[in-house]
C-alpha angles and dihedrals in degrees: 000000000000114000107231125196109207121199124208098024091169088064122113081251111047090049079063097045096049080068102062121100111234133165083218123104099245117193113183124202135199121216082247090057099037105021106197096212104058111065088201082073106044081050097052093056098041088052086046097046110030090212118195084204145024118210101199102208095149124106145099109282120158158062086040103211090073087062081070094039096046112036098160090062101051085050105050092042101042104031112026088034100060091044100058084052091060103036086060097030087061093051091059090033091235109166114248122221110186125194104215135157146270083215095085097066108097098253105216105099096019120198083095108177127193095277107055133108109269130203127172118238095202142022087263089055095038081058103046087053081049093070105035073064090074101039100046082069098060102074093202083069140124120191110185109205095212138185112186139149136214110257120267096038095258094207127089087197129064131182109250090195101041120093121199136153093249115177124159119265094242082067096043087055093063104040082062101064096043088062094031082116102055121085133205124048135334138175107210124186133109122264118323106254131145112279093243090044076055100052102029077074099066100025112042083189094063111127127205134252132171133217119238089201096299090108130039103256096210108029087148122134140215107244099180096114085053084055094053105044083054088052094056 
């Protein structure tokens, strides 16, 4: 059993994390409870729990747009934040698992693997890089590259000419703690489909849409790498 310290349990996310059935020892934590942004806080639980690892689901997503509007938050949760994670996380040689975003891969060929050239496409995906910045220097790391989606799909609408790897956040709870132990970088996400192919599955109602170039029309990634580390 690995003790896990989890930040930002009040996200969408987390709520659906906290469900999920793991032989791991998961401790969540609230912003009230592990503030971010005061490394005095991030201290006082590391020295209480002793984690192995840190799993850094806290930070500012959505709605997008306040990512423009307020530019001093998303900074300060998705940047500094992180970084004081890590900063405090490497002196005790706790192991970092950052959630971060397909979206900041450039969407414009689509099939991205690890290894290609990123570059963010909006000030949620510019902070989320951000980020990834910090933990890509601490060598006992994992940044997981994700494209979920709450359960059932929200949206009445879905892009008929955007592809992206969409699974629901239940699954993507589970892949992560089958690969909790990797490092390095990994693009998770289902089979790359159009988001209303995605959601025409599940909603027969769904209607299309299509983006005009307000949206990245092949933001899918490669998961291959993802493929091979379940198989082992």
């Amino acid at each position: 059993m690995v003790k896990i310290l989890v930040t930002g349990s009040n996200s969408r996310f987390a709520k659906t994390f906290k469900k999920i059935k793991s032989n791991h020892e998961l401790i969540f934590k609230n912003k009230n409870q592990l503030n971010i942004l005061s490394e005095n806080s991030i201290l006082k639980n590391l020295k209480r729990y002793k984690p192995k690892y840190i799993l850094h689901m806290a930070g500012l997503s959505r709605p997008m747009k306040i990512h423009d509007k307020k530019i001093n938050q998303s900074i300060d949760l998705n940047i500094i934040g992180t970084c004081n994670i890590v900063k405090l996380a490497s002196k005790f040689k706790i192991k970092v698992i950052y959630l971060s975003t397909s979206y900041v891969y450039p969407g414009t060929r689509g099939n991205y693997s690890e290894d290609d050239p990123v570059k963010p496409w909006n000030n949620y995906s510019w902070s989320k890089l951000g980020g990834e910045c910090a933990v890509q220097m601490y060598e006992n790391s994992l940044i997981i590259r994700l494209c979920m989606t709450e359960k059932p799909f929200i949206h009445k609408k879905a892009y008929a000419n955007v592809k992206l790897n969409f699974i629901f956040q239940d699954e993507a709870a589970k892949l992560i703690l089958k690969i909790i132990h990797k490092k390095g970088l990994i693009n998770l996400g289902g089979v790359s489909k159009t988001v209303y192919e995605f959601a025409k599955k599940y909603n027969d109602k769904i209607k299309k849409i299509y983006s005009k170039g307000e949206f990245p029309k092949r933001l899918d990634m490669n998961i291959s790498k993802l493929k091979n580390f379940l198989k082992r």
